[in-house]
C-alpha positions in Angstrom: 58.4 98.5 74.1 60.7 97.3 71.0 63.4 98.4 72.7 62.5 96.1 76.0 62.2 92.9 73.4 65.6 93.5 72.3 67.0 94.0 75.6 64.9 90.7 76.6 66.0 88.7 73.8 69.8 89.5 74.5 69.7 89.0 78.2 68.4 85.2 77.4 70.9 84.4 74.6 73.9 85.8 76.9 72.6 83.8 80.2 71.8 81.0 77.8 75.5 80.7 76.0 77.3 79.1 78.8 74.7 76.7 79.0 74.9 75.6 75.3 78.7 75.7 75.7 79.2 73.4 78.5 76.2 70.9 77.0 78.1 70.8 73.2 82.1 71.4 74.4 84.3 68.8 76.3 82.3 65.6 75.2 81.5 62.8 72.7 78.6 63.8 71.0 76.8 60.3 69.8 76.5 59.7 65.8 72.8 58.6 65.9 73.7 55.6 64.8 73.0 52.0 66.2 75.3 48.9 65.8 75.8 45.8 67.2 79.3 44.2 68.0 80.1 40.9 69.4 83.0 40.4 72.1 84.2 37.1 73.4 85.4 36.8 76.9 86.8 34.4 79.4 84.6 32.4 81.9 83.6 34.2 85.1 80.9 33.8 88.0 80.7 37.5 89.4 79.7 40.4 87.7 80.7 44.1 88.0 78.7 47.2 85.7 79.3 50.4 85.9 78.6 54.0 84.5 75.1 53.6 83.4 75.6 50.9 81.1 72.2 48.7 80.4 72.6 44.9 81.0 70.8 42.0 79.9 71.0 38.3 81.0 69.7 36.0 78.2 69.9 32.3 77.1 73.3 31.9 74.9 77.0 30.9 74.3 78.4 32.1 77.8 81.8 33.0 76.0 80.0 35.9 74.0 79.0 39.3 75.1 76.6 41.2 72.4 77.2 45.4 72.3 74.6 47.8 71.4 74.7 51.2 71.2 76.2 54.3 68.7 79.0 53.6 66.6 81.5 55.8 67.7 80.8 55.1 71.7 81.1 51.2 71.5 85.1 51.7 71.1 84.8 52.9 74.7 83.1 50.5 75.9 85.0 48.7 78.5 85.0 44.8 79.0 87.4 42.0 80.6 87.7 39.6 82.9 89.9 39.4 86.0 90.3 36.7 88.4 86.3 35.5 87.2 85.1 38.8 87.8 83.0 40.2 84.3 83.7 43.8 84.3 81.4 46.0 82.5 81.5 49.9 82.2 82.0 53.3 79.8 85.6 54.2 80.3 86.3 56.9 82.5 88.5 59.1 80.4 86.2 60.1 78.0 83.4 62.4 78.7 79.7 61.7 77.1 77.1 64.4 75.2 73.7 63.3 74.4 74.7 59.5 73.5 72.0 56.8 73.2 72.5 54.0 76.7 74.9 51.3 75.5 72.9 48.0 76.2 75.2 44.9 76.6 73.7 41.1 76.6 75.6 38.7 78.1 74.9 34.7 78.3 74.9 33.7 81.9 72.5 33.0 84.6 74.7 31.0 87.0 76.1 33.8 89.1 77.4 34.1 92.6 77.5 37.7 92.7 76.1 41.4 91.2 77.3 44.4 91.3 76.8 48.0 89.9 77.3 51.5 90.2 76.6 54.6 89.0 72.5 54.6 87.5 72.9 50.9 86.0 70.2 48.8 85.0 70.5 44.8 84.7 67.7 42.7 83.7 68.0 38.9 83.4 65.8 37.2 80.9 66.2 34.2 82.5 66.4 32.6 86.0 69.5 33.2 87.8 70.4 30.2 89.3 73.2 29.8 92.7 73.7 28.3 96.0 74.6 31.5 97.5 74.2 34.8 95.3 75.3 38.5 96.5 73.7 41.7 95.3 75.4 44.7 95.9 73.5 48.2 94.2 74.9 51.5 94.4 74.3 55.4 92.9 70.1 54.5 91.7 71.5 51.3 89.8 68.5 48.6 89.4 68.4 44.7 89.1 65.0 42.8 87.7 65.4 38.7 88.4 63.6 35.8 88.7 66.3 34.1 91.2 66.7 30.0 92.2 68.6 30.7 95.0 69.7 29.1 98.5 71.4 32.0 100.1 70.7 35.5 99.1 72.6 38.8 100.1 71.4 42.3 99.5 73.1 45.2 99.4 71.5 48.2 98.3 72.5 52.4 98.3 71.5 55.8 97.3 68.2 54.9 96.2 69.0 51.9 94.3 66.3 49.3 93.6 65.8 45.4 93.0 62.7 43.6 91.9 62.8 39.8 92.4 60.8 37.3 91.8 61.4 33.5 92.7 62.9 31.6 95.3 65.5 31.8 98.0 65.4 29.4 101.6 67.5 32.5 103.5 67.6 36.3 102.7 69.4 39.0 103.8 68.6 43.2 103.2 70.8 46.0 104.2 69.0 49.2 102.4 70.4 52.9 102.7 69.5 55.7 101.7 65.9 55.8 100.1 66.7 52.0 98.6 63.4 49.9 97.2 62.5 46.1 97.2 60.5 44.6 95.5 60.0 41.2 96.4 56.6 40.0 96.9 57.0 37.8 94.2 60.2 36.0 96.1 59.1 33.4 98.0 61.8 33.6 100.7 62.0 30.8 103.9 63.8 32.7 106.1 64.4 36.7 106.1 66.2 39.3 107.9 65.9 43.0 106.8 67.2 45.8 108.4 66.5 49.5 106.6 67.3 52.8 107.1 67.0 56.4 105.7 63.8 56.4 103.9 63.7 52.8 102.5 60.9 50.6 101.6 61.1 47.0 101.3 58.1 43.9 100.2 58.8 40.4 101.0 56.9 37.3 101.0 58.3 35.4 103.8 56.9 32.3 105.2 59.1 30.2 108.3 60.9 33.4 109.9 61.4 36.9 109.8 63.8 39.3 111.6 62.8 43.0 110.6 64.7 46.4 111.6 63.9 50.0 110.6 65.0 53.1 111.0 64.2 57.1 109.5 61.0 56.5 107.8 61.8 53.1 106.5 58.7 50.9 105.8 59.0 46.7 105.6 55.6 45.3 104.5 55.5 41.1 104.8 53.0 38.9 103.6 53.2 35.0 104.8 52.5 34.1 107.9 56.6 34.1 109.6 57.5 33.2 113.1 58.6 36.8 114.3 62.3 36.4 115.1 63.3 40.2 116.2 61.7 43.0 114.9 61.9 46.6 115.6 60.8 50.0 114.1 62.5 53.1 115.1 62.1 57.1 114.8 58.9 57.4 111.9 59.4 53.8 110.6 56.5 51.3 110.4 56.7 47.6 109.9 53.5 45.9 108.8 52.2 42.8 107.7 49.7 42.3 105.0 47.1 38.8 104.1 
């Protein structure tokens, strides 16, 4: 019985070696500790995030971007502008081992586009503010807003996610690929959704509505729309709720 503990205990640590050396070898390992750092940047109207970087939109100088995050990862921390476009991301030459997310603040809520990739998360503080405003969400990134919007375009894939709350006179949602919306909180004039994979999308809509899914998409609507077009195909369901 000893004999089978030892043989036991060896088997584990030999499967478990590999393991440990791919999870410790190859990668930045974070210091543990937090610091803040201050960039400035030019103006810019669009913005871009990428590689799981945290972003918040707060009240502030627009000219300033705030950093947070472990000392030695901020110094990859990748920010410009090009041709008004506010690029945010983790550069893509290093690699990353158990580091704490880098959050970045930024000061600006009049935006005509959003954009991210790769398991981002942006979260404005307060209400983002446009005549026409595009959203485009790839790779489980996320967007919370209150928006003031006249024109709003949604883009959303591989299960990414947007939670608005609000107003906008005309909306627009394209969702792939297991994609969420939350928007009962938008008060939207005119909508048109059209969904597929397994996607799920809420809307308040209240003059019209155009509504198309596919897979086992679901669009729930409350309001009381003129129906436009709407269709539901394979194990979809469309449904309206008081």
């Amino acid at each position: 019985m000893k004999n089978t503990r030892v043989l036991l205990l060896l088997s584990l640590l030999l499967f478990s070696a590999p393991l440990l050396a791919q999870r410790t070898s190859g990668g930045i390992v974070g210091s543990g500790k937090t610091i803040e750092e201050t960039r400035t940047v030019a103006s810019y109207d669009r913005l871009l995030v990428d590689f799981t970087i945290k972003v918040h939109i707060a009240e502030g100088a627009p000219g300033t971007v705030v950093l947070e995050g472990e000392d030695n990862v901020l110094p990859y921390v990748e920010i410009a502008v090009n041709s008004g476009e506010l690029r945010i991301g983790l550069s893509r030459k290093a690699k990353f081992n158990d580091t704490k997310p880098v959050t970045v603040t930024i000061h600006r809520a009049a935006l005509r586009s959003i954009q991210a990739n790769t398991a981002c998360t942006i979260t404005a503080d307060v209400p983002v503010v446009a005549d026409q405003l595009t959203v485009s969400l790839n790779e489980a990134s996320r967007l919370t807003a209150d928006l003031d919007v006249q024109q709003l375009t949604v883009r959303l894939q591989a299960a990414s996610s947007v939670t608005l709350r609000g107003k906008a006179q005309k909306a627009d949602f394209q969702l792939d690929g297991a994609s969420r919306v939350y928007a009962e909180q938008l008060r939207i004039a005119k909508a048109d959704l059209t969904l597929n994979g397994a996607s799920h999308a809420t809307v308040d809509v209240t003059e019209n509505l155009s509504a198309s899914a596919d897979g086992v998409s679901v669009i729930t609507y409350s309001g009381s729309p003129v129906i436009d077009r709407q269709r539901a195909g394979g194990l979809s369901t469309i449904k309206h709720v008081p």
